[in-house]
C-alpha positions in Angstrom: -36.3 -15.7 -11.7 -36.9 -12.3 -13.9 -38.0 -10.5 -11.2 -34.9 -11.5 -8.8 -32.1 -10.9 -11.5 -34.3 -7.0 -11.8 -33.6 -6.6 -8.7 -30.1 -7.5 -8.3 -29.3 -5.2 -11.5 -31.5 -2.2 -9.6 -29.5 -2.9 -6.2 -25.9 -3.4 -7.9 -25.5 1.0 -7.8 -26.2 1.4 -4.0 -23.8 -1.1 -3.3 -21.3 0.6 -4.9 -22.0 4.0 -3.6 -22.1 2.2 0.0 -18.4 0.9 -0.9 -17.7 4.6 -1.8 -19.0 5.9 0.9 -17.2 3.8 3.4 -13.8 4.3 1.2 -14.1 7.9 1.2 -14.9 7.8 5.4 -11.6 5.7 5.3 -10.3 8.2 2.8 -10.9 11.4 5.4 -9.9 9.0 8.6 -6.3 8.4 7.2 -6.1 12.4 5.9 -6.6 13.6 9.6 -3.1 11.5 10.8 -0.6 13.5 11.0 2.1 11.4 11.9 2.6 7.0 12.2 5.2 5.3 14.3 4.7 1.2 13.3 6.7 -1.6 14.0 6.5 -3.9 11.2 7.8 -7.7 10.3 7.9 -8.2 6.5 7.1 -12.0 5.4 9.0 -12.1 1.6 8.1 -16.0 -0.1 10.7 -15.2 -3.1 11.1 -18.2 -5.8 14.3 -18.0 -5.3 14.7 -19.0 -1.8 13.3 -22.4 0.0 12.1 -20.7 3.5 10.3 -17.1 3.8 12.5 -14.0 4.8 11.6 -12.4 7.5 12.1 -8.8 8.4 11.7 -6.8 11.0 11.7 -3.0 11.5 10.0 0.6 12.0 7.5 2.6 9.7 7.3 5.9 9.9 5.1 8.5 8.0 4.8 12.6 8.0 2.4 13.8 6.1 1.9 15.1 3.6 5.3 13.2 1.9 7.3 11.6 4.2 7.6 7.9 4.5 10.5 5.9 6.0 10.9 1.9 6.4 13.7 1.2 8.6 14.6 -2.9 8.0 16.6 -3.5 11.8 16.6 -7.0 11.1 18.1 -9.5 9.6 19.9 -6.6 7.7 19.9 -3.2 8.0 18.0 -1.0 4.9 16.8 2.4 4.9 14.0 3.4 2.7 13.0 6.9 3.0 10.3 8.8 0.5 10.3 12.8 0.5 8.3 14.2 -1.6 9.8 13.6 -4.9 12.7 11.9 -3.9 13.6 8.1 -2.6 16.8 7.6 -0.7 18.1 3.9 0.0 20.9 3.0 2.0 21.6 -0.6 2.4 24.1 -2.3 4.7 27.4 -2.0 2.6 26.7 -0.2 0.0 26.7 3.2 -1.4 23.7 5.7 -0.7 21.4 5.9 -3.6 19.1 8.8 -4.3 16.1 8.9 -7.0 14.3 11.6 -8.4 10.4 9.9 -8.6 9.3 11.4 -11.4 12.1 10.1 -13.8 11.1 6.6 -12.0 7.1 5.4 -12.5 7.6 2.1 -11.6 9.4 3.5 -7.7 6.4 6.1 -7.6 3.8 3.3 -7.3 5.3 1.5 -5.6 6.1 4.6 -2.7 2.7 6.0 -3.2 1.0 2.6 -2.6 1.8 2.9 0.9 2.3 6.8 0.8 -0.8 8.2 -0.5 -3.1 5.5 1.0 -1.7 6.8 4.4 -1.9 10.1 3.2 -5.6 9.4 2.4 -4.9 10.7 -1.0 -7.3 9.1 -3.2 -6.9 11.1 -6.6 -3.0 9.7 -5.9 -4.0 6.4 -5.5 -6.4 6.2 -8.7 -3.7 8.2 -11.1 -1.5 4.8 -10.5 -4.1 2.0 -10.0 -7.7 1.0 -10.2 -8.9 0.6 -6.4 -11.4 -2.0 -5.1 -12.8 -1.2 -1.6 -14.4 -4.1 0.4 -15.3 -3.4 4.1 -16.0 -0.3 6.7 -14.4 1.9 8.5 -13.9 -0.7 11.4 -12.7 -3.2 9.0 -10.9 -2.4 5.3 -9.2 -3.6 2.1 -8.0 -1.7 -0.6 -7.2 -3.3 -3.9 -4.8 -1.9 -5.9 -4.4 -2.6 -9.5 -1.7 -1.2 -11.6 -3.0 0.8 -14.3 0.2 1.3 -16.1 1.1 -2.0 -18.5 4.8 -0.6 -17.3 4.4 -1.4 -13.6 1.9 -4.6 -14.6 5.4 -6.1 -15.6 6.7 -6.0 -12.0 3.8 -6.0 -10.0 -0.1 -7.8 -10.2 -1.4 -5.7 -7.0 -1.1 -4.8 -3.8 -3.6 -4.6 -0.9 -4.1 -2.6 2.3 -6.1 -3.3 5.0 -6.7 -1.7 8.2 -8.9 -0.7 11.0 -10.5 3.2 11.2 -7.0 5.4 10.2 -4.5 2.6 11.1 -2.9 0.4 8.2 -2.1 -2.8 9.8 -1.5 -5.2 7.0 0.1 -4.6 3.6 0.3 -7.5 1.0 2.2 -7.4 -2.4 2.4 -10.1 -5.2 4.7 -9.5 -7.6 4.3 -10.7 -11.8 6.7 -13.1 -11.3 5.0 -14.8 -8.4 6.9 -13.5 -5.3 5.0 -12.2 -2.4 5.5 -10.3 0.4 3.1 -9.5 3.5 3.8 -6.8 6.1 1.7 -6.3 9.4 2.7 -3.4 11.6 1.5 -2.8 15.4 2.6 -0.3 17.9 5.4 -0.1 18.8 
């Protein structure tokens, strides 16, 4: 029994420089995509409401700052992420612009999708702890919040994909609510 629990303790570290090595191929695989056209449907299971909303829409990325979600469906919302700056326009309402760096909490959030895209690791690890599980054919990528700030809102969110294409994105909220986008080609 000794003997096996030595073992397990010497083998822990190449395991986790396997999991780094396959996060960092992801890593480069990502960085080398210039540009992303998705469509995506957006599964939302808010307290709030008895049945699931569903969404419908396009993604689009640029690198290295560009990131749009374009809801179509039921109602019509633009996200769009510019380098520093977020605009939303939502059906009815007034455009609304915001500087990211006088908003943390809108920064994770953006460069949770952005930056994993991006293959922008150091991003990704200034705003949460990542856990890698998979290969390059087949990923998830855990991430934690590291700021208690954005632990109020959010628990973690987690991308998964194939090679340099993100095809699922999953976010639980603190206070329970969850939301699961897949994208395909469009």
């Amino acid at each position: 029994m000794k003997r096996w629990v030595l073992w397990c303790l010497l083998l822990q570290p190449l395991a986790v420089l396997a999991s780094d090595s396959a996060l960092s191929k992801v890593m480069q695989a990502l960085a080398a995509v210039q540009s992303v056209k998705a469509a995506f449907q957006e599964e939302k299971t808010l307290a709030m409401l008895q049945e699931p909303l569903v969404t419908h829409g396009m993604l689009y990325y640029h690198a290295p700052a560009y990131l749009r979600k374009q809801t179509l469906e039921p109602q019509p919302e633009d996200f769009q992420a510019d380098g520093d700056w977020l605009t939303i326009k939502i059906s009815g309402q007034d455009r609304r612009d915001f500087n990211l760096n006088g908003h943390p909490q809108l920064r994770a959030f953006v460069e949770a999708v952005r930056a994993t895209q991006g293959g922008d690791q150091a991003t990704l690890e200034r705003y949460y702890r990542l856990e890698f599980a998979g290969t390059l054919n087949d990923w998830h990528l855990r991430l934690t919040p590291r700021d208690p700030c954005i632990t109020e809102y959010l628990t973690f969110i987690t991308v998964g994909g194939q090679e340099a294409w993100i095809d699922r994105v999953e976010m639980l909220e603190a206070n329970g609510d969850r939301s699961v986008m897949t994208m395909t080609l469009p």
